[in-house]
C-alpha positions in Angstrom: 13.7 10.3 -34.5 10.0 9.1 -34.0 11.3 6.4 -31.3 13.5 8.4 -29.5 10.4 10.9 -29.4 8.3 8.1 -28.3 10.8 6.8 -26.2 10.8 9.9 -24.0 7.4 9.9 -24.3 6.7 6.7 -22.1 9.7 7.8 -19.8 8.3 10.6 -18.9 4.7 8.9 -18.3 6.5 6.4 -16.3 8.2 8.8 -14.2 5.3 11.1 -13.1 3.3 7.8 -12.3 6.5 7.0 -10.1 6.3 10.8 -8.4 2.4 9.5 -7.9 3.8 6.8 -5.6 6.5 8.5 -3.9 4.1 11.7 -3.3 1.6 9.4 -1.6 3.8 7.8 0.2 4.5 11.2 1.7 1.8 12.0 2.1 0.7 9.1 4.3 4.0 9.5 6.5 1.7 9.9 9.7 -1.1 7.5 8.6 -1.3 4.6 11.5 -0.3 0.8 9.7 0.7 2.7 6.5 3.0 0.4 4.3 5.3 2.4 1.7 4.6 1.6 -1.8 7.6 1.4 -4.2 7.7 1.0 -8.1 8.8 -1.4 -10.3 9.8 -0.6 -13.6 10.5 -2.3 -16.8 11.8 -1.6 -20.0 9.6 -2.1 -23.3 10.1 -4.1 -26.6 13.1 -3.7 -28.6 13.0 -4.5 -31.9 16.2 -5.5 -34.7 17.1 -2.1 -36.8 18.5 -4.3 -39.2 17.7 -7.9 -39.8 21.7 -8.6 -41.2 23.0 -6.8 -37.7 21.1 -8.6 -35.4 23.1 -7.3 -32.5 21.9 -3.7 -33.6 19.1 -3.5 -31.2 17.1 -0.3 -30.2 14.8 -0.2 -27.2 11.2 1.7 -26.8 11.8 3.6 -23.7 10.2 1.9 -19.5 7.2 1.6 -17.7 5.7 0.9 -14.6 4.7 -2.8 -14.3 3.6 -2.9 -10.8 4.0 -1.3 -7.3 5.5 -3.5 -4.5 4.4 -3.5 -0.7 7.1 -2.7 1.3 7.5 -4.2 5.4 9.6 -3.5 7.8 10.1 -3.8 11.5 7.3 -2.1 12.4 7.5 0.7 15.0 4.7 1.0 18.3 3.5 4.6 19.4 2.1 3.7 22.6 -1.3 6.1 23.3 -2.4 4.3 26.5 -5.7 4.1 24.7 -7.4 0.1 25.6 -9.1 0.2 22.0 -6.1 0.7 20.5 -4.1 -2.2 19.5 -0.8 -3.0 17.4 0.7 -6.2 15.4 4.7 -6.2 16.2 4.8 -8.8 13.5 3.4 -9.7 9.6 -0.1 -9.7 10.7 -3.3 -8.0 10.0 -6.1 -7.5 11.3 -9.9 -8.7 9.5 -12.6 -5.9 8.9 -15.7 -6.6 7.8 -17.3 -3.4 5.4 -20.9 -2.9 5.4 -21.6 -5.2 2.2 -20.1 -8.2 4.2 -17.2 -8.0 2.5 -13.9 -9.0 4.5 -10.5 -7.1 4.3 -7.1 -7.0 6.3 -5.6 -3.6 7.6 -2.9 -2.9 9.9 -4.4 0.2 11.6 -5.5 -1.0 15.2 -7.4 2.7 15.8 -10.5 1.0 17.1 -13.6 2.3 18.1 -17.1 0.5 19.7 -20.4 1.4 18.1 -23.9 0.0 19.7 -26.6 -2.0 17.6 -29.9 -0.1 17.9 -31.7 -3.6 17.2 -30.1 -5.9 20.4 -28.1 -3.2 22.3 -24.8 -5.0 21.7 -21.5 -3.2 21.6 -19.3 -4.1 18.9 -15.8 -3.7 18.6 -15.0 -1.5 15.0 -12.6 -0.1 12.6 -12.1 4.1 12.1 -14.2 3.7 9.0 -16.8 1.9 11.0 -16.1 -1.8 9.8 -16.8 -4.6 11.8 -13.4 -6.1 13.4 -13.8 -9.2 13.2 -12.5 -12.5 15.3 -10.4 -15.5 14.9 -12.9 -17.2 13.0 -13.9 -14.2 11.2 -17.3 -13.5 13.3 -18.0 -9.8 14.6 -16.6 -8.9 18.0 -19.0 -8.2 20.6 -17.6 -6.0 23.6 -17.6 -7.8 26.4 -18.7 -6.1 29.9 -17.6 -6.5 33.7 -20.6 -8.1 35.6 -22.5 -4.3 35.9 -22.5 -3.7 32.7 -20.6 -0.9 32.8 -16.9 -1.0 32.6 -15.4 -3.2 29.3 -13.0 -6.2 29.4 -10.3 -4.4 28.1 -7.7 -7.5 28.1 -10.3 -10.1 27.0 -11.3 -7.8 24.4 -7.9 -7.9 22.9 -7.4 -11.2 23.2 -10.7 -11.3 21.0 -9.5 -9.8 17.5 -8.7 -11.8 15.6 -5.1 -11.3 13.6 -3.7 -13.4 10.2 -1.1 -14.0 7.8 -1.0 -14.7 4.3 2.1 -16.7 2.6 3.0 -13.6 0.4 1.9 -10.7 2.5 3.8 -8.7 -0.4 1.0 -9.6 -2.9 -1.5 -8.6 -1.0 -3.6 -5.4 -3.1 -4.0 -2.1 -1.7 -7.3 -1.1 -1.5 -7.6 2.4 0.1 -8.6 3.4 3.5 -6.2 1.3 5.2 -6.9 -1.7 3.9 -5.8 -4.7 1.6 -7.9 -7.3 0.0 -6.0 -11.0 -0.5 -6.3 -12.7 -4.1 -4.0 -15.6 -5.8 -0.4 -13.8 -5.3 -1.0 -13.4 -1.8 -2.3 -16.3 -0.8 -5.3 -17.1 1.7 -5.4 -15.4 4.7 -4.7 -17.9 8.4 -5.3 -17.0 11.6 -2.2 -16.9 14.0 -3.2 -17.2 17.6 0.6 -17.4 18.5 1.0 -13.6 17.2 1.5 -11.3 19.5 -0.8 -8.0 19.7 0.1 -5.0 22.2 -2.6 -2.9 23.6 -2.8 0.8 24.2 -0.6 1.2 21.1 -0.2 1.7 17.2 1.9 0.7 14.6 2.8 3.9 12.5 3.9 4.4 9.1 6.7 2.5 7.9 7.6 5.6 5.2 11.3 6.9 5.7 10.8 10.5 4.6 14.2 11.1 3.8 14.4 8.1 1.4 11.2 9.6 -0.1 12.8 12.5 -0.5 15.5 11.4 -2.4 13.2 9.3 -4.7 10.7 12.3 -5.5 14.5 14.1 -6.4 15.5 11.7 -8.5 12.3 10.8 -10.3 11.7 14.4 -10.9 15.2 15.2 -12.5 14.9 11.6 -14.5 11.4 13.6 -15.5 13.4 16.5 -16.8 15.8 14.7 -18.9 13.1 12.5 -20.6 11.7 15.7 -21.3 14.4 17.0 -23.2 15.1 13.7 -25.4 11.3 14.6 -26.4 12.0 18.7 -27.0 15.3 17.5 -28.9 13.8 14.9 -31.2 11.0 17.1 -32.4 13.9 19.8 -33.5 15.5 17.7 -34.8 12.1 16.1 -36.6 11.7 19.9 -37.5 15.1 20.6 -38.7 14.8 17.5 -41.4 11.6 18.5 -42.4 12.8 22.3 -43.4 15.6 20.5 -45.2 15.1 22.1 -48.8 
């Protein structure tokens, strides 16, 4: 009775980390370059009840052993907007934060702040990152020959956008962004990818898969929670046995 209590137990922990996933996922059905999350689970050890009935095997409930990045084809909102710019394909874009560290984000929302120092006009992220180039060096605006209007198509062709050999291993990392490490691979800059301007790729979430999910994991919830009620009266029950 303790490891069916147990059991239930780590079901039900794994399941309200799974409503986590699907909830933000939902959550982030209108945030631009958002890629749904799904998660993996496992079961636990299982031990031998009986080491002369080796077959007799009993299991110590699931967990959640990773969450996977999920792509599709993505989808353009076109906003007419110059600064905004969208990857049809498996590509990112580099951002640079303000500690000089480098991350990839599909969000193409961009923005142009000035350098009090030089005057310059660089080219940045919503959060106010530094996009950065081909050869992952900031992006300064260029001008027409007043000063006055921006390059708009030379800009674009400007930010830089790369791949990775597993763009499924890549880690979330918040705001929109993903940091590479050894199951994604190194990032490489693709020239040959195609970037549209004066649109967005939006979130790849299909709500009413979500939907479904949050359903299911919430009644798979329920029942684990009952195998835990049950097992402690039945726990009870033994002890009151006189």
């Amino acid at each position: 009775m303790n490891i069916s209590f147990h059991t239930g137990k780590s079901a039900m922990i794994a399941q309200a980390k799974a409503l986590n996933v699907y909830g933000n996922n939902i959550a982030n059905v209108n945030t631009v370059g958002y890629q749904t999350l799904r998660p993996d689970f496992a079961d636990c050890i299982y031990v031998k009840e009986r080491e002369p009935q080796p077959d007799w095997q009993t299991g110590h409930g699931t967990y959640i052993q990773k969450t996977d990045l999920m792509f599709s084809e993505a989808h353009l909102q076109f906003t007419d907007r110059m600064m905004d710019i969208a990857i049809p394909g498996e590509g990112f874009f580099a951002v640079q934060d303000r500690w000089g560290d480098v991350n990839y984000t599909r969000d193409g929302a961009f923005e142009m702040t000035q350098d009090q120092e030089t005057g310059d006009w660089y080219l940045v992220s919503g959060n106010g990152e530094y996009v950065l180039d081909y050869n992952k060096e900031r992006i300064v605006v260029p001008f027409d020959e007043w000063g006055k209007q921006p390059e708009w198509g030379e800009l674009c062709d400007m930010v830089g956008v790369f791949v990775f050999p597993n763009p499924y291993g890549l880690a979330a990392f918040g705001s929109n962004r993903y940091v590479e490490n050894g199951k994604s691979g190194l990032a490489v800059a693709d020239e040959n990818m195609a970037k549209v301007q004066g649109a967005l790729v939006v979130s790849n979430v299909d709500l009413a898969t979500q939907m479904v999910k949050l359903i299911e994991t919430q009644r798979a919830y329920q029942i684990s929670s009952r195998v835990v009620t049950t097992s402690d009266e039945l726990a009870r029950i033994a002890n009151n046995l006189r």
